[in-house]
N, C-alpha and C positions, 0 to 999 in steps of 0.2 A: 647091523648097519654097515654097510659097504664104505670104501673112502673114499672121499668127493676130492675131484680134479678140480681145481680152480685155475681158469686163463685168462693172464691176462694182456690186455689187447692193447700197447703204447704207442701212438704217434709221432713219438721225439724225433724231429729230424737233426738234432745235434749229438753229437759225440762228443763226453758226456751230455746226458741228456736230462735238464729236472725232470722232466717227463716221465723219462723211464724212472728216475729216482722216487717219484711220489708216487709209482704202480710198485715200486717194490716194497714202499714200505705199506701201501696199503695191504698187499698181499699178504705180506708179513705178520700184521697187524689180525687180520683175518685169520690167519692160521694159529695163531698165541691165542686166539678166541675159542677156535675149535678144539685148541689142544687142552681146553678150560674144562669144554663139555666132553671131553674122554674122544674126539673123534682126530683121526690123523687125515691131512688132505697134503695132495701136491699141488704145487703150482708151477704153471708152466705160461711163462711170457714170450708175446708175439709181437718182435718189432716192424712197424710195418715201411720205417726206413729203408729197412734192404728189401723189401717185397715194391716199392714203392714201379721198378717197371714192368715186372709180372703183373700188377693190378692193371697196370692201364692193358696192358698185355691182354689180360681175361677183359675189358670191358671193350676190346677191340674184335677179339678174335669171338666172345661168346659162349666161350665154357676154361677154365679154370686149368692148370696144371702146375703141375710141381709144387715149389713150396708155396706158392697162394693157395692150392688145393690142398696142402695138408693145413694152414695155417684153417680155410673155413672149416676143413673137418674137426680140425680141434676144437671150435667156436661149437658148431653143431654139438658133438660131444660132451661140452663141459658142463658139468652141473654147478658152476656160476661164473660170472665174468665179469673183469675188473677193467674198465675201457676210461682211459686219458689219451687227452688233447692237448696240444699245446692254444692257446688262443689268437685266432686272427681277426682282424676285421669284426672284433665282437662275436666269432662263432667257432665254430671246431675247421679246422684244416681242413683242403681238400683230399689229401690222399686219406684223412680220417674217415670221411665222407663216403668215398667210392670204397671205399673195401668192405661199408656193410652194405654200400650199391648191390654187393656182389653177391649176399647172404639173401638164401631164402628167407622169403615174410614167417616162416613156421619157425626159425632156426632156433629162437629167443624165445619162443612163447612160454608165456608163466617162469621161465628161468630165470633166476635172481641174478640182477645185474647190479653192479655200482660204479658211479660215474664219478669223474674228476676231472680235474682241468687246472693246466698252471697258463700265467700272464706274466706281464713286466708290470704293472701294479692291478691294484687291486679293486680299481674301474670296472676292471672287465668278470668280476666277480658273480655278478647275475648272468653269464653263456651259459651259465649248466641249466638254470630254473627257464631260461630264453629260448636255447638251442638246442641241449641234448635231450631236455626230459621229453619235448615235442617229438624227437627222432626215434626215440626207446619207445617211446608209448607207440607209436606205429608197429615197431616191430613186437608188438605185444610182449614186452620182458615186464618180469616183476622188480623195480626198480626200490630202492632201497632209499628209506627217507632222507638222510644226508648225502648233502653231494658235498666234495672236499675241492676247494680251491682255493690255490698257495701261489701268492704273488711272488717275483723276485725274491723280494725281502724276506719273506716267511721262512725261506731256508735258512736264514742265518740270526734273525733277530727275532721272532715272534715266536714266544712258546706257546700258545694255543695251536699250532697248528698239528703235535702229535697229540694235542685229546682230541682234536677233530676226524684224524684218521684213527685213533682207537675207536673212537664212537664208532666212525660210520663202518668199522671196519669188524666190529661186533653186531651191528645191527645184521651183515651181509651172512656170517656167521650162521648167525639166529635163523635168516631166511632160511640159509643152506639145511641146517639140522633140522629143522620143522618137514624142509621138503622129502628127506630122505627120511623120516621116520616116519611122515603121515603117507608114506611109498606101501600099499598093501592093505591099508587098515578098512576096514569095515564102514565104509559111507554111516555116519549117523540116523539116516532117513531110510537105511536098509534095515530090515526085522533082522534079529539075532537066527543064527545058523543053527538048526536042533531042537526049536519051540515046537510043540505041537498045539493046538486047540485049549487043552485043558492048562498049559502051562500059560498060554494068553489069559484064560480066566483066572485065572489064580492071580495074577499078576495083574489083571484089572480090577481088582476090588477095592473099597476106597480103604484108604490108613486113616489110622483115629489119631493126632499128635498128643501124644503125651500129658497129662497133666489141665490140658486143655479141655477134651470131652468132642472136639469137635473135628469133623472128618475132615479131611481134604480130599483132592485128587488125585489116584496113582500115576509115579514117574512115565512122562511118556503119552499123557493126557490133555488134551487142551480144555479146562476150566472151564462148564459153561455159564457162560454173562447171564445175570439175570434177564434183561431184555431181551433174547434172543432165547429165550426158557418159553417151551411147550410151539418151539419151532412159529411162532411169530415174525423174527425177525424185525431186519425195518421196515417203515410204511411203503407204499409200493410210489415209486417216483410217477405228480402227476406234471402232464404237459400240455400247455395251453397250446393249438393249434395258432398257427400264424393268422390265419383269417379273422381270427376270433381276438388278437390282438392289436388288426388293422381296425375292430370294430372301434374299440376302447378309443 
């Protein structure tokens, strides 16, 4: 197994930023998780403060350069991605907005994302379930069950908020190892590689369980229902003609 790049994607337009604070420690968080399952990843965070006039830049001009063109290739690239917002108006920023304006529909697909979001309370705690999940699901990413949102407060007085980012930051984990390991494997609904003919019959013959006396099905068989024994099926669907129920 190769080692996964994790990027992460922060909107903080302050210096310091909670923003970038809560993507680093998810990443963090994410990374203690991998390093659980034997797997080493890097991370690599993309602020989009300082891209903020090259974006409008690309959404003016209509193709991409410099560091907004390395920041989408990184995106493209990563096998997961970790994207906070600061909250406005109940939703994600606009420069949060237009910089996945800028991302191909394919960029995200099936790649495990995780979302986050900080506010000045904790009102604004429904944007991820309101705003983000509607935007990621577009871009077809595989989004990760917990979203983390961390009010003002959270930083300094609520301790659930680092098992919030541990969880959600082991589920991203989880994603990530699944996706790189089930990378190559044999489609379950494909035959095994090297069977020939006589090795399928061998292998279709029924097993007797143990102790029991009574057969089963070989693995790999779908049990046939009684009612649907000696190819019956079910009754043939009938349909009263329309005229025939203007009679009635």
């Amino acid at each position: 197994m190769r080692n996964p790049t994790i990027v992460i994607v922060s909107a903080g337009l302050s210096e310091p930023s909670s923003t970038a604070l809560l993507g680093e420690r998810l990443g963090e968080a994410t990374r203690t998780a991998l390093d659980r399952a034997g797997v080493s990843a890097s991370v690599e965070t993309i602020g989009l403060r300082g891209l903020a006039h090259g974006i409008a830049d690309t959404m003016t001009m209509g193709f991409p350069s410099g560091a907004v063109g390395d920041a989408l290739d990184a995106v493209r690239t990563a096998d997961a991605v970790i994207a906070v917002t600061p909250t406005f108006k109940a939703g994600y920023t606009g420069l949060f907005k237009s910089f996945w304006d800028l991302t191909s529909d394919d960029d995200l697909l099936g790649k495990p994302v995780l979302l986050a979001a900080t506010g000045g309370t904790a009102r604004h705690s429904l944007m991820i379930e309101t705003a983000l999940r509607p935007l990621f699901a577009y871009l077809h990413a595989d989004v990760v069950p917990t979203g983390v949102f961390a009010a003002t407060d959270d930083f300094g007085t609520d301790t659930t908020l680092q098992t919030r980012i541990d969880r959600a930051g082991g589920e991203l984990a989880e994603r990530l190892t699944w996706r790189l390991g089930a990378t190559g494997r044999q489609h379950p609904a494909e035959p095994a590689v090297g069977l020939d003919s006589s090795d399928v019959a061998e292998d279709s013959a029924p097993a007797t369980d143990a102790g029991s006396g009574e057969k089963r099905a070989p693995v790999g068989t779908t049990p046939q229902r009684p009612h649907l024994a000696g190819g019956g099926g079910l009754p043939a669907l009938k349909v009263t003609p329309f005229e025939d129920l203007l009679k009635g």
